[in-house]
KEPADO-487552 format. One line per 10 residues: number of its first residue (from 1); for each residue y, z, x of N, C-alpha, C, O. Coordinates in steps of 0.2 Angstrom, whole numbers. Each point is the difference from the previous one (the first is absolute). Layout:
NUM = Y Z X Y Z X Y Z X Y Z X ~ ...
This chain:
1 = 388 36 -103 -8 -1 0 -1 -7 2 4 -5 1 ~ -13 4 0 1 -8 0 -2 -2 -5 0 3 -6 ~ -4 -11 8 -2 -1 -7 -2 -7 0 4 -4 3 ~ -9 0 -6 -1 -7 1 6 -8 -6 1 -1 -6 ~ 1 0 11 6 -6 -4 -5 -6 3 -4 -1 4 ~ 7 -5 -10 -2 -6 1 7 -3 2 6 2 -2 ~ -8 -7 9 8 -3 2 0 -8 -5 5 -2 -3 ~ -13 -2 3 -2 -5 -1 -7 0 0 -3 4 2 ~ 0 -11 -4 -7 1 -5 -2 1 10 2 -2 5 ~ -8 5 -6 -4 3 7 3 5 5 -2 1 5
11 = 8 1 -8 4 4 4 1 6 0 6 2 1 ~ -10 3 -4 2 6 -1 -2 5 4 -5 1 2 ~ 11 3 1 3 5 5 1 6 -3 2 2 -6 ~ -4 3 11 -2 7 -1 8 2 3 2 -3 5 ~ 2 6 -8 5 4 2 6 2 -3 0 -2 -6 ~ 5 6 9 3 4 -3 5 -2 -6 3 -5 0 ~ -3 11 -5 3 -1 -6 3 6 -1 -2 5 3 ~ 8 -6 -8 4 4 -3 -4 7 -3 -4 -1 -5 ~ 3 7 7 -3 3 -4 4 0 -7 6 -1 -1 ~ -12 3 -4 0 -1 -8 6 8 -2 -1 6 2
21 = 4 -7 -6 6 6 -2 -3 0 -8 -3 -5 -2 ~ 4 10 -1 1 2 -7 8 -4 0 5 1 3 ~ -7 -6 -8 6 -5 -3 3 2 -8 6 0 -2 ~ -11 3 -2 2 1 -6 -5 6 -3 -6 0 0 ~ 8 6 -2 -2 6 -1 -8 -1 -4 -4 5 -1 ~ 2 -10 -1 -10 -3 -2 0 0 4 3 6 1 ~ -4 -9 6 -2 0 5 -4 3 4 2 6 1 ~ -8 -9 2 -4 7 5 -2 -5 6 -1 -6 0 ~ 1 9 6 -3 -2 7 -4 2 2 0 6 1 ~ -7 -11 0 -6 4 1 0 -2 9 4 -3 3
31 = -11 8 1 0 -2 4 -8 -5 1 -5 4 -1 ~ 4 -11 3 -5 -3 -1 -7 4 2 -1 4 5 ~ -1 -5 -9 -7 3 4 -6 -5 2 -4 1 4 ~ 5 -8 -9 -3 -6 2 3 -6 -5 2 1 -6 ~ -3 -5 9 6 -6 -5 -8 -7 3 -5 1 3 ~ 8 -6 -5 -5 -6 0 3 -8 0 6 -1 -2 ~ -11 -2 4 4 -7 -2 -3 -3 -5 -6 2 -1 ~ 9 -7 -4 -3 -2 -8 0 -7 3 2 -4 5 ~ -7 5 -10 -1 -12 1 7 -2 -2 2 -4 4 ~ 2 7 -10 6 -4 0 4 0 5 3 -5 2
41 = -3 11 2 5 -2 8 -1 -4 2 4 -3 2 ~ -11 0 -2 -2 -6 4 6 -6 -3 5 -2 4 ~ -5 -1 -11 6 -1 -1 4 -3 6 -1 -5 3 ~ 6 9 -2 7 0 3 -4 0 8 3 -3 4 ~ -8 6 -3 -4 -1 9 -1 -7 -1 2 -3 6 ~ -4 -1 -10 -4 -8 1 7 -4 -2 -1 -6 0 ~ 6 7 -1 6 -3 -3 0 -4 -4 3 -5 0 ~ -7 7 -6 0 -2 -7 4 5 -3 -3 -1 -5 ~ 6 5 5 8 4 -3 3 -2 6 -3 -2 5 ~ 11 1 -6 3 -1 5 1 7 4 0 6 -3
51 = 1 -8 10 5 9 4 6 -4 2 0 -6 3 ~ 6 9 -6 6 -4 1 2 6 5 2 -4 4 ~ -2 10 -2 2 6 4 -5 5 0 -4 0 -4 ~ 4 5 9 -3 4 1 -3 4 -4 5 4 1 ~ -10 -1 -5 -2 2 -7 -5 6 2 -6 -1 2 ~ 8 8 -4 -4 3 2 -5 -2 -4 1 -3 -5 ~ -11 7 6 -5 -3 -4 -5 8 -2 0 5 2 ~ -3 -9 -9 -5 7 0 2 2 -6 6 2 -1 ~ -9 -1 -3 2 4 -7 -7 3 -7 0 0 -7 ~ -8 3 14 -2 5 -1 -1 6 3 3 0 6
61 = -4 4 -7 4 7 0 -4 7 -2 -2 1 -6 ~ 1 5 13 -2 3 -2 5 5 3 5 -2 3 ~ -5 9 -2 4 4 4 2 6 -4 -1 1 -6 ~ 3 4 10 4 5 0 8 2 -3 4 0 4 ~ -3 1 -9 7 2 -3 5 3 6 -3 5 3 ~ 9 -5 0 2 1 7 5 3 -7 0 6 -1 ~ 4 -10 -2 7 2 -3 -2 -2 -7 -5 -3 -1 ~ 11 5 -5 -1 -2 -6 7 1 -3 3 4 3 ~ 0 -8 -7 7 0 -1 0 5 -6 -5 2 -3 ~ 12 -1 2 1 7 -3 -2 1 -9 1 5 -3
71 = -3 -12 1 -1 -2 -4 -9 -1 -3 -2 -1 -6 ~ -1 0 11 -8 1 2 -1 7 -3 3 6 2 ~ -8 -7 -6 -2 6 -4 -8 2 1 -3 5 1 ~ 1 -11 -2 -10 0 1 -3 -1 9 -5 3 1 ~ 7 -5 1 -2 0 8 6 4 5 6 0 -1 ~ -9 2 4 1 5 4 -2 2 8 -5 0 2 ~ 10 1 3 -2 -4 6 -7 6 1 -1 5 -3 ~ -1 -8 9 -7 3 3 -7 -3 -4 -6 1 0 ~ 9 -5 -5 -8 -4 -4 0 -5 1 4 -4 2 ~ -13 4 -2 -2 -10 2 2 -3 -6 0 4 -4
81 = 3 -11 3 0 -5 -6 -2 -4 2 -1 -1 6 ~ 1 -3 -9 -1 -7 -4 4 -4 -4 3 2 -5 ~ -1 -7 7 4 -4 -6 0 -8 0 -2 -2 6 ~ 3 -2 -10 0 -7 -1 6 -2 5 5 3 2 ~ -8 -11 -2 7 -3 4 5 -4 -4 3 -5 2 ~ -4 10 -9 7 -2 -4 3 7 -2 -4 3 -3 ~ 10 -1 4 2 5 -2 0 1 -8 0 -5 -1 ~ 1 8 -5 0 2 -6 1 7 -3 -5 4 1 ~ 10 -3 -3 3 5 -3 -8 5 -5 -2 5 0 ~ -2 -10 -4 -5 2 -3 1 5 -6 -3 4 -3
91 = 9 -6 1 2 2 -9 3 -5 -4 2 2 -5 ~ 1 -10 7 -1 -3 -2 -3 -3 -4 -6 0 1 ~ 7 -4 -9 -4 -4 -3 -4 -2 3 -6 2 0 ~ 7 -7 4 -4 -3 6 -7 3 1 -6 -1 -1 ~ 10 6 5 -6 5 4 -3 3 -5 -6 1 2 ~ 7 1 -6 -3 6 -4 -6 -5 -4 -5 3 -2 ~ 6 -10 0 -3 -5 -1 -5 -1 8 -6 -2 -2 ~ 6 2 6 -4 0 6 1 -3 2 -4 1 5 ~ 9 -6 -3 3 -5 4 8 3 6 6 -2 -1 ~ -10 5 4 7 5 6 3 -8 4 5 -2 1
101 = -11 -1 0 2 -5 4 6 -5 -3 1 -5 3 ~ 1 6 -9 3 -4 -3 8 4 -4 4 -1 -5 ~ -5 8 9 3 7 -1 7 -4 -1 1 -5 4 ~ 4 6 -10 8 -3 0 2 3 6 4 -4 2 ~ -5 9 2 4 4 6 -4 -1 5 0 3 5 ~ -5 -9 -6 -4 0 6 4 -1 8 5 -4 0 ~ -8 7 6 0 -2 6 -6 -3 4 -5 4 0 ~ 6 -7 4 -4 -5 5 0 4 6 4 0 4 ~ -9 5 -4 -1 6 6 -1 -4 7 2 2 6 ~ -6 -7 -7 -1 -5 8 7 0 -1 0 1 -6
111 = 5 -2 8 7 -4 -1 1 5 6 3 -2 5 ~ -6 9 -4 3 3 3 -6 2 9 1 2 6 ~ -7 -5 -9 -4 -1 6 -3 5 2 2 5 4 ~ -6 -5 -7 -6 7 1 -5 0 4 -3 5 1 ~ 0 -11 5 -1 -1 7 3 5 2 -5 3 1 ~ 10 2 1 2 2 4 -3 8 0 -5 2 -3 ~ 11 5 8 -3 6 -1 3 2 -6 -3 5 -2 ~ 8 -6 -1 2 4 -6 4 -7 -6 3 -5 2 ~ -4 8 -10 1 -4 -5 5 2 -4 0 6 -3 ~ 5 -9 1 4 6 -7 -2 -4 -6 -1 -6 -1
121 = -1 11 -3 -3 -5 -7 6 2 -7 2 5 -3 ~ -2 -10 3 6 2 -6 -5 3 -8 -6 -1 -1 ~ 11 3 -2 -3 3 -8 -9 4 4 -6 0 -2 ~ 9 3 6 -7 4 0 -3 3 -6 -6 -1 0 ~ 10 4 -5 -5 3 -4 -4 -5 -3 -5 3 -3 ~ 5 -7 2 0 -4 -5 -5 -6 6 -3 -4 -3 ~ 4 3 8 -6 -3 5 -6 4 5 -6 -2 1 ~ 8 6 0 -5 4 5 -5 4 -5 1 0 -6 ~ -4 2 10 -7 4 -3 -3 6 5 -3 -2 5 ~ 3 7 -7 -2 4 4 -9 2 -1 -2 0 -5
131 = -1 2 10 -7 0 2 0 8 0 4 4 3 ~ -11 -2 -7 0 6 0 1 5 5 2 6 0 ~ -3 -9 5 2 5 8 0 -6 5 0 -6 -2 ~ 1 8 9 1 -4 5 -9 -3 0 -4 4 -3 ~ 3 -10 4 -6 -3 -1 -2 -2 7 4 -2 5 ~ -13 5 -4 -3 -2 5 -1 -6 2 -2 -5 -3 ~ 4 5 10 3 -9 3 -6 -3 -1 -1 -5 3 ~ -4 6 -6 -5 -5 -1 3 -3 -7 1 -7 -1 ~ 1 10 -3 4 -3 -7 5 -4 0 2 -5 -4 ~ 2 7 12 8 -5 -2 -3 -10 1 1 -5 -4
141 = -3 4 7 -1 -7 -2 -2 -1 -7 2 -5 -3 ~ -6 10 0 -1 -5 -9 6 2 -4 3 -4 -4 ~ 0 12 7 8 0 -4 3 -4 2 5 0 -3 ~ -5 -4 7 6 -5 3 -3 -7 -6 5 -2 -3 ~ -10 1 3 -3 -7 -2 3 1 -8 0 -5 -4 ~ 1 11 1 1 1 -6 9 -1 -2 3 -1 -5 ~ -1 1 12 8 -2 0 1 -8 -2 5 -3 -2 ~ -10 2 2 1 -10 0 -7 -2 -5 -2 0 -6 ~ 0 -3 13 -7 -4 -4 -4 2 -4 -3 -4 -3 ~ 1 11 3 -6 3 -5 4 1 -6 -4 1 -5
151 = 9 -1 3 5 1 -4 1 -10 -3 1 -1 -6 ~ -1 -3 10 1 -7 -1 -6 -3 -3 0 -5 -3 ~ -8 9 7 -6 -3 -4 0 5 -6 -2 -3 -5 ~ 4 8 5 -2 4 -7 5 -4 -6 -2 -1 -6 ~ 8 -1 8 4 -2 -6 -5 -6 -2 -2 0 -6 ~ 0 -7 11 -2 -6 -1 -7 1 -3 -1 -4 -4 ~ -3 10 4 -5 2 -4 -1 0 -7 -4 -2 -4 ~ 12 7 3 2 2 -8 5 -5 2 5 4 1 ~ -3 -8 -1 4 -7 -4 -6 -5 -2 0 -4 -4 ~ -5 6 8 -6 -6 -1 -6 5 -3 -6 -1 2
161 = 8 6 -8 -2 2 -4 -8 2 1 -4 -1 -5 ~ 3 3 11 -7 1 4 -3 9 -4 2 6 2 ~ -7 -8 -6 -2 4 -5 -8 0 2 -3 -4 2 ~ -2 11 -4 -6 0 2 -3 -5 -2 4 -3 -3 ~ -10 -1 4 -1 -6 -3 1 -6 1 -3 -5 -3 ~ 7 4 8 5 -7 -1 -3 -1 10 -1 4 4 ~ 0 -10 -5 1 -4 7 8 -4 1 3 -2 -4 ~ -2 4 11 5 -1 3 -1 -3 8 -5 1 4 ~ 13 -7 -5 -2 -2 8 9 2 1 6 0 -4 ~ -9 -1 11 5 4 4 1 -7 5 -5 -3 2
171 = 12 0 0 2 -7 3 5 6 5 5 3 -2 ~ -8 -3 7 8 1 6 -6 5 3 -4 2 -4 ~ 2 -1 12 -4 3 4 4 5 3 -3 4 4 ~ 10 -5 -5 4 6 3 1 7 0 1 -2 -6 ~ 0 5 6 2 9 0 1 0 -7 -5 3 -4 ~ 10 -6 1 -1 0 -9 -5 -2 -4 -1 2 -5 ~ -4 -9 8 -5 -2 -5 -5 5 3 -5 2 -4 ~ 5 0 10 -7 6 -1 1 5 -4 -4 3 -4 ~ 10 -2 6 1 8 -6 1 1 -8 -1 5 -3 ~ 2 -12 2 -3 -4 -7 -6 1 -2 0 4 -4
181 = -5 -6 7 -6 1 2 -2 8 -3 -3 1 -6 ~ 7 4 11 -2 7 -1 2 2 -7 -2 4 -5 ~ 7 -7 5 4 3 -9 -7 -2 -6 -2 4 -5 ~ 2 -12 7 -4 -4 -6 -8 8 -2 -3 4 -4 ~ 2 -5 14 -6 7 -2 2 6 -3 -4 3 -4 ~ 10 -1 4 0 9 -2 3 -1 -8 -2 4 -5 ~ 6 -12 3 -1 -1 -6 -7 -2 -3 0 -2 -6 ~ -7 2 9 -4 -1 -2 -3 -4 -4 -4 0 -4 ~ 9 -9 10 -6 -7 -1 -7 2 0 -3 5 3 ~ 1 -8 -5 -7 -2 -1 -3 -7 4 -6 -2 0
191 = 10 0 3 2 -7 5 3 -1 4 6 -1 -3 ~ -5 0 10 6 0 4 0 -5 3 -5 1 4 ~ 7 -8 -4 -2 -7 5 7 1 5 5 3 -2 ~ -7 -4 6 7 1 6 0 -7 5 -4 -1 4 ~ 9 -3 -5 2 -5 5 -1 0 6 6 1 1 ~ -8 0 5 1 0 5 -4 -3 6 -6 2 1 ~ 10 -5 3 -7 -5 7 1 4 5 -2 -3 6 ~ 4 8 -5 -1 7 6 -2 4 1 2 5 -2 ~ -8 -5 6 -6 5 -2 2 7 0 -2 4 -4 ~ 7 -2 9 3 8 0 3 1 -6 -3 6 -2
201 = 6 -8 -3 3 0 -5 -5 -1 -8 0 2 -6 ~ -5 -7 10 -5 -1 -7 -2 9 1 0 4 -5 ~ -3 -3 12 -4 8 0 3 6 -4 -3 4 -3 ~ 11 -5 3 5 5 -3 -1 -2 -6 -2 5 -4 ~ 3 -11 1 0 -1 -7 -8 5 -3 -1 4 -5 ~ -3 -7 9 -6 3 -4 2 6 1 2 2 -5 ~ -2 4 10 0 8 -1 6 2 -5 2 5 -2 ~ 1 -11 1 6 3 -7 -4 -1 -5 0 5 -3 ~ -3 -8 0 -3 -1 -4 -3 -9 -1 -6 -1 -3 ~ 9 -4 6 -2 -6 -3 -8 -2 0 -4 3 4
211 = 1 -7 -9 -6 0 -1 -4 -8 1 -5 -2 -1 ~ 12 0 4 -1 -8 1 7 -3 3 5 1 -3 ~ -7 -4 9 4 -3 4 -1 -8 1 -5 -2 2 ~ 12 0 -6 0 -9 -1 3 -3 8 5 4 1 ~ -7 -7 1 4 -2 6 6 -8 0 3 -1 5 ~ -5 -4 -13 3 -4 0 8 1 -1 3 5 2 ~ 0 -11 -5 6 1 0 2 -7 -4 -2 -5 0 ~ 9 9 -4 2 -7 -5 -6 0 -6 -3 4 -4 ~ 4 -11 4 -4 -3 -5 -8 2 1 -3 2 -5 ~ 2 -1 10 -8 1 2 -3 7 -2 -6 2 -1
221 = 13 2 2 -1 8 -1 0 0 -7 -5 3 -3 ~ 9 -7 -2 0 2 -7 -9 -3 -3 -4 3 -4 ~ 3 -8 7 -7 -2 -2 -5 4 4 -6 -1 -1 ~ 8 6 4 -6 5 1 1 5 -3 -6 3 0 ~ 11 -1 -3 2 4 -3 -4 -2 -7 -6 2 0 ~ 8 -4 -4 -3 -6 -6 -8 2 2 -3 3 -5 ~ 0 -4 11 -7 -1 -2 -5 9 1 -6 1 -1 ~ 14 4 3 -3 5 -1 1 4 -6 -3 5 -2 ~ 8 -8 -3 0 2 -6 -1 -3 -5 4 -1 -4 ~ -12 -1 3 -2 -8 -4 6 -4 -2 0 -1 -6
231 = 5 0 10 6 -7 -1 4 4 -4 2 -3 -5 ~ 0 10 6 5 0 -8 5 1 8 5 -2 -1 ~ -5 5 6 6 5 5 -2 6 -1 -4 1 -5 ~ 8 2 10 1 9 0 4 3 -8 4 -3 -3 ~ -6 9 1 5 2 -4 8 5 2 5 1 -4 ~ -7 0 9 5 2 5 1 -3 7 -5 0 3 ~ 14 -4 -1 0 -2 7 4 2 1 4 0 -5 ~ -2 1 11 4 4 5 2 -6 7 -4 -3 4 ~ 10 3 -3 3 -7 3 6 6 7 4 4 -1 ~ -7 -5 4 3 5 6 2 -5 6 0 4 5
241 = 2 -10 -3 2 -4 2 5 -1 -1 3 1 5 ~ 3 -6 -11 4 -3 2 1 -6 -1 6 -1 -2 ~ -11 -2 4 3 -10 1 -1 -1 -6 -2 3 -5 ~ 2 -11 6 -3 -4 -7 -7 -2 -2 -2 -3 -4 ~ 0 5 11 -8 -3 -2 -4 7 -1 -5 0 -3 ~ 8 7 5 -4 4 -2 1 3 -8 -3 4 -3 ~ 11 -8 0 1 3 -6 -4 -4 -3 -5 2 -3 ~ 6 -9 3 -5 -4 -4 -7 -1 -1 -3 -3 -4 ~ -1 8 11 -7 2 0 1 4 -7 0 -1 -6 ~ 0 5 10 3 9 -6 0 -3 -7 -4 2 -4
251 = 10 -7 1 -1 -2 -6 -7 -2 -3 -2 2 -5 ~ -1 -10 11 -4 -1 -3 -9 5 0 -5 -1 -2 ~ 8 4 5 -7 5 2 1 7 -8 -3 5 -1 ~ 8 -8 -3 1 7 -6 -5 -3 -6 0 -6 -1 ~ -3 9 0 -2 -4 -8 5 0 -6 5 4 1 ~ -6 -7 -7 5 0 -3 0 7 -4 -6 3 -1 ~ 10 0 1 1 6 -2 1 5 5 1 6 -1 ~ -2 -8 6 -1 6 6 7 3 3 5 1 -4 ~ -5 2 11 6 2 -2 0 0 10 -4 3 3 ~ 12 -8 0 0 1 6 7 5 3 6 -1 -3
261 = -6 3 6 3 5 3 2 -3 8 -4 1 5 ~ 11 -3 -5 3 -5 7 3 7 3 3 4 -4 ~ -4 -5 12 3 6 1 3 -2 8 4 3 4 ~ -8 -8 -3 2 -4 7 7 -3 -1 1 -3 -6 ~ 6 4 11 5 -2 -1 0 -6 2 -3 -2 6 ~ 7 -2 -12 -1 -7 -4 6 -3 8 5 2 2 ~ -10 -9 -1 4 -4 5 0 -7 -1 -6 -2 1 ~ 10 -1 -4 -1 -5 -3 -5 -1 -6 -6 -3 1 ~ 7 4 -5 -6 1 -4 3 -3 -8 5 2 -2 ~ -10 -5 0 5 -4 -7 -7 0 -3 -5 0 3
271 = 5 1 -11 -8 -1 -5 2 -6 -4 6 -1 -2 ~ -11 -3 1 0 -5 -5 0 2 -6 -5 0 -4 ~ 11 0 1 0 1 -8 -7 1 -4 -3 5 -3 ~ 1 -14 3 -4 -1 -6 -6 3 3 -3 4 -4 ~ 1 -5 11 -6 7 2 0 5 -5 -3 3 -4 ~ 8 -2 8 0 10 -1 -1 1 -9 -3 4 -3 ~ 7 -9 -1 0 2 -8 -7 -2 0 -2 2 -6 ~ -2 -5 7 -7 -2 -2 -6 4 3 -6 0 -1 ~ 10 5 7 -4 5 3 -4 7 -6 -6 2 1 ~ 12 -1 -6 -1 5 -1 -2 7 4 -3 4 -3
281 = 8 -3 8 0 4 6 4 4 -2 4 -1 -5 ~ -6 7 7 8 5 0 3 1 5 -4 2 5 ~ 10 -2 -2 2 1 4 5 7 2 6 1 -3 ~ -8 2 8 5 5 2 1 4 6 -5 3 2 ~ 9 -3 0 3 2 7 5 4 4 1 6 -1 ~ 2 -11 7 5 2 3 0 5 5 -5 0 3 ~ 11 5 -1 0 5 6 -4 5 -3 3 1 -6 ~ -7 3 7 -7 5 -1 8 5 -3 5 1 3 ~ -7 1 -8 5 7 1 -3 5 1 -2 3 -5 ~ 0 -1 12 -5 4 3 3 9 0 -3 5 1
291 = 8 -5 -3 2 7 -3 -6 4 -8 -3 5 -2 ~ 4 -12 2 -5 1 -9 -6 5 2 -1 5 -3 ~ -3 -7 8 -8 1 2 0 6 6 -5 3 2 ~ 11 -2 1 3 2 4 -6 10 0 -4 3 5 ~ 6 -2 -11 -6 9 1 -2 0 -4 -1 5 -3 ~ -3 -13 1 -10 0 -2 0 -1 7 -2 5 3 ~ 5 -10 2 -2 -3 7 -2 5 4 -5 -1 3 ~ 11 5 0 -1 6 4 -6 6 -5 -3 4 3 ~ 3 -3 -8 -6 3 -3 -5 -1 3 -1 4 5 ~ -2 -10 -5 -6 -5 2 -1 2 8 -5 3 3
301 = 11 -5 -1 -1 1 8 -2 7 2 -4 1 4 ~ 7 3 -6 0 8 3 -7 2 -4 -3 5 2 ~ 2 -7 -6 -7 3 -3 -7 -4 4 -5 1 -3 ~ 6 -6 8 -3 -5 2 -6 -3 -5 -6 -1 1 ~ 11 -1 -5 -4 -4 -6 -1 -8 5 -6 -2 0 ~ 13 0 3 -1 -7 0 6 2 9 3 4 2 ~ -7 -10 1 4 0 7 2 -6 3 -4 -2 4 ~ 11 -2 -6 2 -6 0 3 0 6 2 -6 3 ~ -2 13 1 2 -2 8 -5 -4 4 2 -1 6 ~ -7 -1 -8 -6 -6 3 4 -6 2 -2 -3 5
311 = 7 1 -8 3 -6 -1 4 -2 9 2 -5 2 ~ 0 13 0 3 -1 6 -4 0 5 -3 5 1 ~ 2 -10 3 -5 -1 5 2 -2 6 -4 -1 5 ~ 11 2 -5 5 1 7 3 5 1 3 1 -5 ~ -2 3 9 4 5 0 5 4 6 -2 4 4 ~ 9 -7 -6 4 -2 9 6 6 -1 3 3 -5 ~ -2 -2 10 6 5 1 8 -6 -2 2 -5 2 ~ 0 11 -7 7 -7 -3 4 -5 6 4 -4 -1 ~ -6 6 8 4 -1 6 -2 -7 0 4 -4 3 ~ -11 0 -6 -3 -4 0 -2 -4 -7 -5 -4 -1
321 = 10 6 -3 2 -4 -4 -1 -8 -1 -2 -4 -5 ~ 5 1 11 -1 -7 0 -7 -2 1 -2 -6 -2 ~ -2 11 4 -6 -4 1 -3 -1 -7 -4 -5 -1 ~ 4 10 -3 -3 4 -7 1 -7 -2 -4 -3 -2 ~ 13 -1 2 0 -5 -5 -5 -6 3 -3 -4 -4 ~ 2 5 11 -3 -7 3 -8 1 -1 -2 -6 1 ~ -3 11 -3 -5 1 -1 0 -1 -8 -6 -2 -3 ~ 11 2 -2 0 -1 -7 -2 -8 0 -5 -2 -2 ~ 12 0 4 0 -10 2 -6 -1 0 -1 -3 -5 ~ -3 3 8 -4 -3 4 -6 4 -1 -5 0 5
331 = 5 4 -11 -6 3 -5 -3 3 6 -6 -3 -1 ~ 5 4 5 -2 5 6 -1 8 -2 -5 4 2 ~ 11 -3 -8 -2 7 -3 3 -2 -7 4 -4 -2 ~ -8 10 -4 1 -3 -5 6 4 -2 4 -2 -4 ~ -3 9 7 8 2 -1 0 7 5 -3 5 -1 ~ 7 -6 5 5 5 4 3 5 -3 3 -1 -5 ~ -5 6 9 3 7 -1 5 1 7 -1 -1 6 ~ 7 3 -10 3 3 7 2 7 0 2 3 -5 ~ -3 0 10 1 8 1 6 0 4 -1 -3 6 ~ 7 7 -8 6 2 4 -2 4 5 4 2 4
């Protein structure tokens, strides 16, 4: 098969790879039906992750069941699925607790590079998700959006405790803070402030729901923030970036008692102690365990409650993979869809 690898940061090539085998009797091979690039690839594309060797890339995910190991009992070839880009068994304390991404048998499904035409996803039963029937290609971009980000805004929503009633600001203008956005709506804020100085992306935020777009940043954002909540903060925020200046917005934008939900992967990023104990914040986060939300999310979608496929506003044949990452870089597009 082929498939998109990174050789080094801006270097990523479309070509031939090992086709994927059934390695361990969980195991299933789907065939891609659309896969995507994440703000985290960007990452390892700008060389802030190192690339030490050629690394295949890609680890959202939609497709076709080809093969299933002889141990595979709930999925079955000839079905569309769905699955997270963490593998998990999903009978674990762990998971049965809600945290797949934190599965004790977890696997790293990107590890095996879902950019290409076909994926083996380990512990299938227990990661994939089957879709009531084959789904009308106008659905696959939001079932695809559910394999990652919409599952990434929905956890940062509910870790950020976003309840009817409550104002919520949302810090990150990317594929996950807009989808943030849409969750905060379907959980039913009463407030949505959304960060962003992009007009394409402010216009998306508002049709997801946002009711107010800040355009500052840092310090300047918390004090806009402050002056939309007579000076107490949001009672829900939602940190979908990463660095250290968007976490320490995010904290200072909570009011005391509120509750932030970090979902942007942490790059260099350190809290100040005595801040943080005098915040009165709650904090909670980490990798989305998007299996959790997994068939509320395809519910929603297939019933077209909610259509988070909006988010992809590029849409390249996988053959053009490199360009997908260099339109991402260079906010050109807010996220690429690639079709094998």
């Amino acid at each position: 098969m082929r498939g998109a690898v990174i050789h080094a940061p801006g270097d990523v090539r479309f070509e031939d790879r090992d086709d994927p085998k059934i390695e361990q009797p969980t195991d299933a091979i789907i065939r891609i039906s659309a896969t995507c690039v994440c703000g985290s690839d960007l990452w390892d594309f700008r060389g802030i992750n190192p690339v030490t060797q050629p690394t295949p890339m890609g680890h959202e995910y939609v497709g076709i069941v080809e093969e299933a190991g002889s141990e595979v009992t709930t999925i079955k070839p000839g079905q569309f699925v769905i699955g997270s880009f963490f593998a998990s068994d999903n009978t674990c304390e762990i998971c049965r607790a809600g945290y797949q991404t934190s599965c004790i048998h977890r696997e790293y499904v990107g590890a095996n590079g879902a950019q290409a035409q076909y994926l083996r996803v380990p512990l299938a039963d227990g990661t994939l998700v089957a879709t009531p029937g084959l789904p009308d290609p106008k659905l696959v971009p939001s079932l695809l959006a559910a394999s990652d980000v919409l599952g990434t805004g929905w956890f940062g929503a509910v870790a950020a405790d976003v309840q009817p009633g409550k104002t919520v600001a949302v810090i990150g203008d990317g594929a996950v803070g807009l989808l943030a956005v849409l969750a905060a709506q379907q959980l039913g804020a009463e407030r949505i402030i959304a960060f962003s100085r992009h007009e394409p992306r402010q216009k998306l935020a508002r049709q997801f729901g946002a009711t107010d777009i800040v355009t500052e940043r840092g310090d300047d954002a918390v004090a806009r923030i402050k002056d939309l909540t007579n000076g107490l903060g949001a009672h829900s925020v939602i940190e979908a970036v990463g660095n250290q200046e968007s976490m320490m917005q995010a904290v200072r934008s909570t009011r005391p008692g509120g509750h932030l939900g970090y979902v942007g992967v942490s790059h260099d990023v350190s809290l100040p102690g005595q801040e943080l104990f005098y915040s009165h914040a709650h904090l909670h986060g980490g990798p989305a365990p998007v299996r959790r939300f997994l068939p509320d999310l395809i519910d929603r979608i297939w019933t077209q409650q909610i259509d988070p496929g909006k988010v992809f506003d590029l849409t390249l044949p996988l053959t053009q993979a490199a360009e997908g990452y260099k339109a991402m870089d260079e906010r050109r597009a807010i996220k690429t869809l690639l079709q094998p």
